[in-house]
C-alpha positions, 0 to 999 in steps of 0.5 A: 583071170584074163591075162594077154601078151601083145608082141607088136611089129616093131618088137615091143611087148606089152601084158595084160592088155584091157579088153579095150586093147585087145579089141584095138590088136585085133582089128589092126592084125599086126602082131601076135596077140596071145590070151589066156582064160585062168580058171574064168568066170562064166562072165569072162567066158562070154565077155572075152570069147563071145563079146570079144573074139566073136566066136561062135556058140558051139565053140563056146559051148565046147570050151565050157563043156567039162565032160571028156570029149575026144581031140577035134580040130573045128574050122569057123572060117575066121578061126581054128578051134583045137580042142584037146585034153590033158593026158597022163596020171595026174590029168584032172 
């Protein structure tokens, strides 16, 4: 599931934004656009954050990976990539 919140310059917020409308947010850079991958399907991985937001393989790659990786903070030039684990008793 793919959900998305658009918070524009004149204060209005719209959710769930299409792909369409994300990639319109995206290249007029005004506003916050948040977007959130809820339990994705490989084909929503790589149509939001290849096809979309053009990230690069690796940081796909780590997005993907379910074995533990420690903490990292990954500079792509256009992005940051933060990567962290839950941590606690209950951490899946």
């Amino acid at each position: 599931m793919i959900r998305s919140v658009y918070y524009a310059n004149d204060k209005t917020i719209k959710f769930d934004l299409q792909l369409e409308e994300v990639e319109r947010c995206l290249q007029n850079q005004a506003g916050l656009l948040w977007v959130s991958l809820e339990h994705p399907s490989v084909e929503e991985i790589q149509t939001v954050l290849r096809d979309t937001f053009h990230f690069h393989h690796l940081a796909i790659e780590d997005c993907l990976s379910v074995n533990y990786q420690p903490p990292k903070v990954d500079d792509f030039g256009d992005y940051i990539l933060l990567l962290f684990t839950r941590c606690g008793l209950n951490a899946r």
